[in-house]
N, C-alpha and C positions, 0 to 999 in steps of 0.2 A: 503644729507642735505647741502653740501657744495654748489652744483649749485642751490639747492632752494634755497638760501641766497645770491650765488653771483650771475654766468653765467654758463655756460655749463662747466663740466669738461670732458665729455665722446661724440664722436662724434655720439651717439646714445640714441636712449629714456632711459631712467630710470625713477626709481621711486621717486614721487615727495616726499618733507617731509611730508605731509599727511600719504601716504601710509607706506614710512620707520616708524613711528610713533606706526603705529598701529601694522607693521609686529613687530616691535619690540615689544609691549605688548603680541603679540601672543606667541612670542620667552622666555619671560620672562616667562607666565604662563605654557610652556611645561619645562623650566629649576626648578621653582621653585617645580612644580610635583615632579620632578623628585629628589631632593637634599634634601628636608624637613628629607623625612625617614631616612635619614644618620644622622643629629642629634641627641643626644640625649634626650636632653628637648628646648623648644619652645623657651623660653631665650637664649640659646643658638643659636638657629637660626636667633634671633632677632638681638641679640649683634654683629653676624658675618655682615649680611646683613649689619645691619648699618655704622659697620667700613670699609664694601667694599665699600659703598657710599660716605660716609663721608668724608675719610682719602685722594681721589684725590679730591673730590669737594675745601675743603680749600686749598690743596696745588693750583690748579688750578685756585679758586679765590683771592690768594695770590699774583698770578703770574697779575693775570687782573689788580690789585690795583699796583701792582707795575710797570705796564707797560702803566696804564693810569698816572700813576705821573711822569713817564720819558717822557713819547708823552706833556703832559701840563707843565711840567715847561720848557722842549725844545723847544717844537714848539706851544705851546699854543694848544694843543689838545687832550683835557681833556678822553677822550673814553668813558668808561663806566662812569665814573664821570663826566659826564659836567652836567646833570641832576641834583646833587647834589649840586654842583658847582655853577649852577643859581640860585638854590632855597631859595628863602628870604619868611624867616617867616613873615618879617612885609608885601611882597604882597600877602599872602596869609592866607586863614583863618585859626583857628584853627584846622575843620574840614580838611583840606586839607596834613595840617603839622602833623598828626595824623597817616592818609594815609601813609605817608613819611617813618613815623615814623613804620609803619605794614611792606612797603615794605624793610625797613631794617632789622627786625626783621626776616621776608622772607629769607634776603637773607642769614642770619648766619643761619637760621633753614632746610631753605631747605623747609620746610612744608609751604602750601597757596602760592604757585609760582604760579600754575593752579587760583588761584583766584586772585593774584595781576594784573593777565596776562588780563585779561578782564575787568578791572576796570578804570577807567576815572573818572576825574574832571570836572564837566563844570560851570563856575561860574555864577551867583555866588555861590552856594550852591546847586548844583545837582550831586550826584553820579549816574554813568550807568553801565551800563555792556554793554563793547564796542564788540556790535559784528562783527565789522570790526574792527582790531587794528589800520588801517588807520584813523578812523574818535574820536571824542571826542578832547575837547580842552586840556587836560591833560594827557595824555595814564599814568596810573601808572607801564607798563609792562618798561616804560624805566628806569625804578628804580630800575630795576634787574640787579644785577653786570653780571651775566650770564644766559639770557633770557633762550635758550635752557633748562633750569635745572627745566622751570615748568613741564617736562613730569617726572622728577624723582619726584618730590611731587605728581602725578598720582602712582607713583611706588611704593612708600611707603606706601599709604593707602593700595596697592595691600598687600604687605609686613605685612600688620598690618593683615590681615583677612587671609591671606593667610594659616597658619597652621588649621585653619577648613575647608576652603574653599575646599581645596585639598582631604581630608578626605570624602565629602559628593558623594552620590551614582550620577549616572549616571540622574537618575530622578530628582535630586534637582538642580544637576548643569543643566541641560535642561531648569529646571523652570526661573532660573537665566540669564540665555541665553535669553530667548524668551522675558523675561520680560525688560532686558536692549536694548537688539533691536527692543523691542515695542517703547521703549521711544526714543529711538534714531529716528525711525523713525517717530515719531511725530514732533520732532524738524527738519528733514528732509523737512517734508510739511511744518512745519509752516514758517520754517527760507527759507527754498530754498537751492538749488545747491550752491550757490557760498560761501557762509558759513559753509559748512562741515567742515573745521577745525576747529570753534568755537564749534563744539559739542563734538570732543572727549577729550576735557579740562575738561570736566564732568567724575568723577568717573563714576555715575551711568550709563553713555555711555561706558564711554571704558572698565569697568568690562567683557564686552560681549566677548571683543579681550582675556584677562585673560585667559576666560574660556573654547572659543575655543583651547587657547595654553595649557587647563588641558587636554581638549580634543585629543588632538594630541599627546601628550604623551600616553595617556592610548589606542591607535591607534598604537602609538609604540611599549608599552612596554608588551600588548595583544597579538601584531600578529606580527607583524615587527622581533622582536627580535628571534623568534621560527621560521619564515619562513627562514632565514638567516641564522640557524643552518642547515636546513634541505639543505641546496644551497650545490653543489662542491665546489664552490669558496669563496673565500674571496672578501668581496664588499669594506674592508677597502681602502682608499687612503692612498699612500706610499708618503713622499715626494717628489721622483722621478718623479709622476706623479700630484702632486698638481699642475704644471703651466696648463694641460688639464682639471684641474678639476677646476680652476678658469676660464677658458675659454669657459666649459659649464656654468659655475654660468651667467657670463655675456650675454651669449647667452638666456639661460633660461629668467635672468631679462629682457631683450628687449622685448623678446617675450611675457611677461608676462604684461607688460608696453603696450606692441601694442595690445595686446587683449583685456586688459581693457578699454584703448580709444576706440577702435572697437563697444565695449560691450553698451561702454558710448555715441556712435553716436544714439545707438539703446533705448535705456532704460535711465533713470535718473543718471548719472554719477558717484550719492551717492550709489545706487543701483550694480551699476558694480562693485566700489569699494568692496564691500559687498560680491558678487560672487567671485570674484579674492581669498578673504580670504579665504572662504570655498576650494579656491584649495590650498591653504598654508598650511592648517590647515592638510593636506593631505601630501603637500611635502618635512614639518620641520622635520619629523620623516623619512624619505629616507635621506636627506642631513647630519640628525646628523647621523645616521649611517653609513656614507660614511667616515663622520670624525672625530670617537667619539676618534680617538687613534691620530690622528694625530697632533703631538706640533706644528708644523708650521702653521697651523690652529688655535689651541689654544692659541697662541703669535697675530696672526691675531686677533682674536676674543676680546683677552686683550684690544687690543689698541682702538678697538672701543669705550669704552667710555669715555677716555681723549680726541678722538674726536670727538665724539660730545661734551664736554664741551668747546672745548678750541677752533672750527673753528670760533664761529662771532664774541671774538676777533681777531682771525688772518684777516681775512676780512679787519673789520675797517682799522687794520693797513694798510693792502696790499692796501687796496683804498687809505692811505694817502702815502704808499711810491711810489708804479707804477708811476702816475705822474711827480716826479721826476726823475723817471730813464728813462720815452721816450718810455714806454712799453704800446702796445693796452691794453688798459682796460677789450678786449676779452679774455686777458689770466688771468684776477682777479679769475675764479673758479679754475684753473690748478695751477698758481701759490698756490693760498690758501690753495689748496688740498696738496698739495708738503710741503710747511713750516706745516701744522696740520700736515700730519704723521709724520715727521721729529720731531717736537717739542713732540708728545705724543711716539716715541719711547723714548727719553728721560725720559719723567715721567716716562714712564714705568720702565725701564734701573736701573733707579738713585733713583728713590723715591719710586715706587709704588713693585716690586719687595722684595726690600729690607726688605720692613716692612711686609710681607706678612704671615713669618712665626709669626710673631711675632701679626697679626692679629689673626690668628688661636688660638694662645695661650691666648692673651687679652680675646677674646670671653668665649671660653671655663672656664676662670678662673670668667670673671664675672658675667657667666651663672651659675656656679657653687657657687657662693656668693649667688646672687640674690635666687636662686632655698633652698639655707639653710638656710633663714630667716623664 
């Protein structure tokens, strides 16, 4: 996500944020399978989920507001507020300041991110759905204090359905499948190749990644799980050997990167994209097995999504400071890349850690309210 938003961090293909997006919905729908049945009641699972979301998001956009008001009253460089910042109710209509008014609302809820994100102004009085975020006089996606976080308001709906969704047979989730990638691929034809990203901002498109991710669970937890007993060996990763098992991960993703493009010279690009899943949905249930034990893996894993929230402010910043230190602008993805993990082991470290037991408990007791009424 970090070289899709700045420059290359890795002297090798990877995955653009397109596909990181989706593998990640995949990721989500074989983790959520998989953890439901350990709750007790459905409140329960609700309450936990949301205080996993919730409790880095504010601290995170704590940190955005408070680092666009040192960048603007120092240097006059407002970040994620400068939008705010220009906006005069008396140039613009009521309908417009409304807007404003949704995308803020947005941003403390979290929920209609995926909707702010494709919405535009054009004056005088026409609202769009930008399906290029480049184009429209007004983009309302820059009204998000953290852009990135429209895929977590995708998450949440997942989150909302997700205790029956998990529950339903092989044949309903099938139905569910075919029918969200009927639709996807109509928007497919109608929109064209270079808009695939404007489509899976739609629940009823990326529902399909979900389910492939219920899929791949019950892939694992069918046959996977029982072939692996039957082994001599132990397939676990030891930390000993996690730095080889990062360096088949990297190797794998190239190779998987260069097949897809390959794929995509041959066939419609949206279409390869599409293939490549179908072999994900195959290889997420080997990879967690490799490292369902291992903590340094699972501190890995942590940190992912402080960074995803917190790299396109580090970005901004790293473009306003490079310049003055005499540094090619070709190290904006590496640098980037380097202050996001450094800044999200922190959160981790110091905030997100800390509260963790105390999330488990928060859940539990207000599931247990909620549930005796």
């Amino acid at each position: 996500m970090i070289a899709e938003h700045s420059n290359s961090v890795l002297p090798w293909l990877v995955h653009d944020g397109l596909e990181s997006v989706e593998i990640f919905f995949m990721i989500s729908g074989f983790y959520m399978a998989m953890i439901l049945p350990k709750y007790s009641n459905v409140m329960e699972f609700y309450f936990n989920r949301f205080l996993r979301i919730f409790i880095p998001y504010f601290l995170i956009c704590g940190m955005i507001l408070t680092l666009s008001l040192i960048f603007g009253i120092v240097w006059g460089e407002w970040l994620e507020l400068e939008p705010f910042i220009n906006f005069s109710v008396a140039k613009n209509s009521l309908y417009a300041t409304f807007l404003m008014i949704f995308a803020t609302f947005s941003n403390l809820t979290i929920f209609f991110q995926d909707l702010v994100l494709i919405l535009s102004y054009d004056l005088p009085s026409a609202l769009n759905f930008s399906i290029d975020l480049s184009e429209g006089q007004y983009p309302f996606y820059k009204y998000l204090l953290d852009p990135p976080a429209w895929s977590i308001s995708v998450e949440l709906i997942f989150y909302f359905f997700a205790p029956v969704i998990v529950k339903f047979t092989n044949k309903k989730l099938l139905l569910i499948l075919l029918s969200s990638l009927t639709i996807r691929i109509f928007f497919y034809e109608m929109i064209g190749v270079k808009y695939n990203g404007w489509i899976h901002k739609f629940f009823v498109c990326a529902i399909a990644l979900f389910v492939m991710g219920i899929f791949s669970f019950r892939l694992y937890s069918n046959w996977l799980i029982n072939l692996t007993k039957k082994l001599p060996i132990n397939l676990q990763i030891s930390n000993k050997y996690y730095i080889f098992y990062c360096g088949f991960i990297l190797l794998f993703f190239f190779l998987t990167k260069f097949a897809t493009q390959q794929l995509g010279s041959i066939i419609k690009m949206n279409y390869a994209y599409l293939i490549s899943y179908l072999i994900w949905m195959a290889i997420i249930p080997i990879l967690f097995q490799l490292t369902a034990n291992n903590k340094l893996d699972r501190y890995i894993g942590n940190l992912s999504y402080p960074i995803y929230l917190i790299h396109t402010i580090v970005i901004k910043i790293s473009q306003i400071i490079i310049p003055y230190c005499s540094i090619s602008e070709s190290w904006l993805g590496k640098i980037s890349a380097l202050i996001t993990i450094l800044a999200s082991v922190v959160i981790i470290h110091f905030f997100v850690n800390p509260l963790e037991k105390q999330r488990y408990v928060l859940a539990k007791t207000l599931s247990n309210n909620e549930w005796s009424k």
